[in-house]
N, C-alpha and C positions, 0 to 999 in steps of 0.2 A: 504493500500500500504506500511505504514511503517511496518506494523506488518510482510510483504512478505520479509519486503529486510531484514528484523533482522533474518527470521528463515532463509534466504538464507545465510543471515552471519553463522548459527549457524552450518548449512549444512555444509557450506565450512570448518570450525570449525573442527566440527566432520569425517568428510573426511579428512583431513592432518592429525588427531590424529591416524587414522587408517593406512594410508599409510604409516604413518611415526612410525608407530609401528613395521615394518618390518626393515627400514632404519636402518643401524647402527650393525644390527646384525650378520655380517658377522664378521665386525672388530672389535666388543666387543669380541668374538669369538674368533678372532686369537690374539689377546691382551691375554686373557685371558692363551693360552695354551703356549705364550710366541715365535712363529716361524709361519710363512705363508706355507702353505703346496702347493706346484706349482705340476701341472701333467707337465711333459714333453715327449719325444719322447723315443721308449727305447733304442735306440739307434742309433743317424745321427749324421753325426761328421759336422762342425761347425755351431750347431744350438742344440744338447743336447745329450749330451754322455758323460760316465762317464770314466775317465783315468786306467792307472790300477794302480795307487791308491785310484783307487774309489771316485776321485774330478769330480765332474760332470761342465763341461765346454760346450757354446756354447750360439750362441746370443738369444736363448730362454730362455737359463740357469739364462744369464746376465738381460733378461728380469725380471723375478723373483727374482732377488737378489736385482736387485734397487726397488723394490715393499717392499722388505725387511726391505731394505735403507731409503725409506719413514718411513714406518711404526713403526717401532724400533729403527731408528739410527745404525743400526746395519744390514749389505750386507749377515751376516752368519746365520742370524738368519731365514733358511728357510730350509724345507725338498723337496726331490723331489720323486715323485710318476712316475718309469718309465706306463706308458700306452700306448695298441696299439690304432691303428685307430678305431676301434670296443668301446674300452672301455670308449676311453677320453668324449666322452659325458655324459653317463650316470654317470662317477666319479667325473664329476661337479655338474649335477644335484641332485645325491645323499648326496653331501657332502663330499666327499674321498678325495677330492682336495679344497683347497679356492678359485686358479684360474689354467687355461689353458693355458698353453704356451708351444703348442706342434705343431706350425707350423699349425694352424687351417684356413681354409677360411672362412669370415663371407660371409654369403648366406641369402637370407631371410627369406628361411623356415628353418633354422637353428637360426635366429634373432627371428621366431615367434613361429613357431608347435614344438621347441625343448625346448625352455623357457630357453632363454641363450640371455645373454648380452656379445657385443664387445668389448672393448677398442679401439683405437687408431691402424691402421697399424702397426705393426713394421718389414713391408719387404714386397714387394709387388714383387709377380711373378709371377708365368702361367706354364702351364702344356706342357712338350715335352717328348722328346722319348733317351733314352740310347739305345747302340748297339754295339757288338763288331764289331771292324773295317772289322774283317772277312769276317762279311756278305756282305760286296759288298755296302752298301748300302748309299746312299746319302742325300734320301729325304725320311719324313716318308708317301709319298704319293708313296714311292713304297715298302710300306710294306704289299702290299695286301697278306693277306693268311696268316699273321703271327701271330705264337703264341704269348701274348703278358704279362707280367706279372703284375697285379696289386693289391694294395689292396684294400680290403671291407670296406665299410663302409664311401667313401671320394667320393668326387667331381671328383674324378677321373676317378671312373669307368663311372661315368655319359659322360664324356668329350670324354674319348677315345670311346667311342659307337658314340657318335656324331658324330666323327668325322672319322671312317670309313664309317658311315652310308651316311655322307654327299658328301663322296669322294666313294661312290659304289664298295667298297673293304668290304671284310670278314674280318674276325681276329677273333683267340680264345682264347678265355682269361685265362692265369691260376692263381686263385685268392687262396693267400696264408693270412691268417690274421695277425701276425708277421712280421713286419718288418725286424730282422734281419735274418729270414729265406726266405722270401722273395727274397733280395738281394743274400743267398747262392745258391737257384732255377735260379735266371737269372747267375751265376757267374757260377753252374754247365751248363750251356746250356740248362736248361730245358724249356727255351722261347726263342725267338727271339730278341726279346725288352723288356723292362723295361720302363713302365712309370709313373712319376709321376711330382710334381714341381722339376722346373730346378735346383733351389737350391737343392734341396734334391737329386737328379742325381748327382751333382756335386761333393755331400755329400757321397754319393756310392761310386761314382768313386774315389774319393783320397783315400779311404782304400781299393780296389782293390787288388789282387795281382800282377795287373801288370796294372795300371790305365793307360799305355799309349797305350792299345791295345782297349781302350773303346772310345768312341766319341760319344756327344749330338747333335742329328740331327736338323738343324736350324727353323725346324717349330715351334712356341710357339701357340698352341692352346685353351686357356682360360687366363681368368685372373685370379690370383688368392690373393687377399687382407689378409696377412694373420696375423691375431688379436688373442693378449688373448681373454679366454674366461668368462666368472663370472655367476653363476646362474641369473635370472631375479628376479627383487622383489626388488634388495636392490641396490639403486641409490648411496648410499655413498659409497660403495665398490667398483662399478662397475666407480664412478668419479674420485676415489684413483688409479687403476688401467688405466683407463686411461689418465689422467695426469702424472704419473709414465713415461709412453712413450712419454707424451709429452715433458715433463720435461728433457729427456734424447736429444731430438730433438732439443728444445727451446735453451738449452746449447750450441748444435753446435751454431744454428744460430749467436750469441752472444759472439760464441767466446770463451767460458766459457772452460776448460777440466781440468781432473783431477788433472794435475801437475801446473795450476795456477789459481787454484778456491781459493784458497787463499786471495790470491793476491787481484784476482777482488774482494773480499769482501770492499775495500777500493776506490773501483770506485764511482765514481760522477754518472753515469748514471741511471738514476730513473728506468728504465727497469732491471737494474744487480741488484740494490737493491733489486725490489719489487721479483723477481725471487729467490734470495738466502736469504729472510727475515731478509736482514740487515730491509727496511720497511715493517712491520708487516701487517698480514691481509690473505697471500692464503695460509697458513698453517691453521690459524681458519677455514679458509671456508670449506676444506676440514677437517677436525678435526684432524689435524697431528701436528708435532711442525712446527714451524715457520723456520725452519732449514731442513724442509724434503730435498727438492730439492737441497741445499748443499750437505745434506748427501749420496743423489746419486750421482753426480756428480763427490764428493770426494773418493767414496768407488767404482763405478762401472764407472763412465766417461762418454760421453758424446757420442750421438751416432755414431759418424762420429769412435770414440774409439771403443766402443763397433763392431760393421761393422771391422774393420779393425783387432782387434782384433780376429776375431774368426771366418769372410770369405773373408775377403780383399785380395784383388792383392798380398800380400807378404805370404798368406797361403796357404796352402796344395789345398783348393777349388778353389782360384784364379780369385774371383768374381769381375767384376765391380758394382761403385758402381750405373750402370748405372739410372733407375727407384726409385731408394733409394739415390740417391744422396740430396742436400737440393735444392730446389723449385730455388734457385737464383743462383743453378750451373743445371738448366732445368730436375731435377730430382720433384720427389710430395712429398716428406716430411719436411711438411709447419705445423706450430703451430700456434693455436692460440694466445693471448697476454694473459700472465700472469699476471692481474689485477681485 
C-alpha cells in the first residue's frame, strides 16, 4: 500500500512536469520578441480601428495595451494584427496572434472543439438589427422577407436563423466576409438590415455618412459575453490575460484610476496594497512584476476609463454603461479579490 501511494506520488510528479512543460510558453515567447502581438477587428470604431494616423484606438485596443502594461511595464509595447471574422480563430490557434481581442463570444464549442481559452468578459452584449429609418420599420419581427447582411464565421449567423426560424419569417442573407465591406453593402442598400452585436451596430453607425438616418431596432436576440481569446494548453498566459481584465475592473471597484493611482499607493487599505504590490505576492503568482496592475492602471486606467473612453455617453457610439456597468451600480462586472 505504501509502495501504491509513492508511485501515485510519483505519477502526480510526473504529470505536472509535463503539463507544466507547456505552461509559460507563451510568455517566455512574447518576452522574448520584446511586444505582445493582439488580433483585433479591422476595423469598428470604439472597440479597434486604427486613426488616420495609423494609432489604433478602441476598448479592445485598450484591452491589449494593459496586457502590454502587465507584461512589460510598458502600454506600447504591442503590435496589432487587423483580422476578419473568418481569420481570428485560426490566427490564435496558429500562433499569428498571442491573444484575441476582436470583440469575440466565448461559446462552448469555441471553449472546446476550437482549442481556445477565455479571459475574463470585457463587454457583455447581444445581437440586434441596424436599418435605415426609410424602411418603415419598427420591430425586427417585421422584417419578414428581408435581405439581411451578415458575416461568416460568428454567432451571428447562427442567431439570426434562429431567430427568423422561431418567428416563421424568411430572410436572405447576404454574407460578405470583411467587415469593412460589409458595412459598404448595407450603406449601399444592398440588404435590408444589418446584423450583428449592438455594440458593433452602434460602431457602424457613428461613421455612417449620415448616422442619423440609421436606427437599432429594440429587439436584443442572444447574449453575447465577449472575451479575449488565448490558445488552450498554457494556463499562465491564459491567467495573465485574464486578470489583465480583471485588474482593469478590480480598479474601478476600489476607486483606483489613472490620475490618482499614485496617490493610493500610500493608502492604509490592505486590499489597495495587495492590488498595486505596495504588499508583495500577485505579481509572483502570476510571474509578472509586483507593479503589473499599477502599470495598467497608470498607463491605460481603469475600466469604468477605458468604457468611457472609447464608447461612453460622451462619444460618437453613445453607449450606456448599462450591463457593463460594476455589479454595485446593478450592472455584472464583478472581480474576484486580489489575494
Amino acid at each position: 500500500m505504501k509502495g501504491f501511494k509513492i508511485g501515485l506520488g510519483a505519477l502526480a510528479i510526473l504529470l505536472m512536469a509535463i503539463s507544466g512543460g507547456m505552461a509559460g510558453e507563451t510568455l517566455d515567447a512574447v518576452r522574448a520578441k520584446g511586444f505582445v502581438q493582439v488580433g483585433v477587428n479591422q476595423g469598428l470604431f470604439g472597440f479597434g480601428m486604427a486613426d488616420e494616423n495609423g494609432t489604433w484606438r478602441g476598448l479592445d485596443v485598450d484591452t491589449g495595451r494593459a496586457i502590454a502594461a502587465a507584461v512589460f511595464g510598458d502600454a506600447n509595447k504591442v503590435k496589432f494584427t487587423p483580422l476578419t471574422a473568418v481569420q481570428r480563430f485560426t490566427a490564435v490557434q496558429s500562433g499569428e496572434v498571442d491573444v484575441l481581442c476582436r470583440n469575440a463570444t466565448r461559446t462552448l464549442s469555441r471553449d472546446t472543439a476550437l482549442g481556445l481559452d477565455f479571459g475574463h468578459v470585457n463587454y457583455y452584449d447581444g445581437q440586434g438589427f441596424l436599418i435605415t429609418r426609410k424602411l418603415g420599420v419598427k420591430s425586427a419581427k417585421e422584417l419578414d422577407g428581408a435581405t439581411v447582411c451578415v458575416l461568416p464565421g460568428t454567432t451571428t449567423e447562427l442567431n439570426v436563423a434562429d431567430f427568423f426560424r422561431s418567428n416563421n419569417m424568411q430572410w436572405k442573407p447576404v454574407v460578405i466576409e470583411s467587415t469593412p465591406e460589409l458595412n459598404k453593402a448595407f450603406f449601399a442598400g444592398r440588404c435590408d438590415c444589418l446584423t450583428s452585436d449592438i455594440s458593433q451596430l452602434a460602431g457602424i453607425r457613428a461613421v455612417a455618412p449620415n448616422p442619423g438616418e440609421y436606427m437599432i431596432l429594440p429587439e436584443v436576440i442572444s447574449k453575447e459575453p465577449l472575451s479575449p481569446a488565448v490558445r488552450h494548453g498554457d494556463s499562465e498566459w491564459r491567467d495573465i490575460v485574464d486578470y489583465t481584465v480583471l485588474a482593469l475592473i478590480n480598479a474601478e471597484e476600489l476607486g483606483i484610476n489613472s490620475k490618482n493611482v499614485d496617490q493610493m499607493l500610500k493608502s492604509n487599505d490592505p486590499k489597495v496594497q495587495r492590488f498595486l504590490g505596495v504588499t508583495p505576492g500577485n505579481g509572483k503568482a502570476l510571474g509578472l512584476d509586483e507593479k503589473w496592475a499599477y502599470n495598467i492602471v497608470k498607463q491605460v486606467g481603469n475600466y469604468g476609463e477605458v468604457f468611457d473612453r472609447n464608447v461612453g455617453p460622451d462619444t460618437a457610439l453613445g453607449l450606456a454603461r448599462g450591463l457593463n456597468a460594476l455589479w454595485t451600480d446593478g450592472g455584472l462586472m464583478y472581480s474576484p479579490p486580489f489575494k
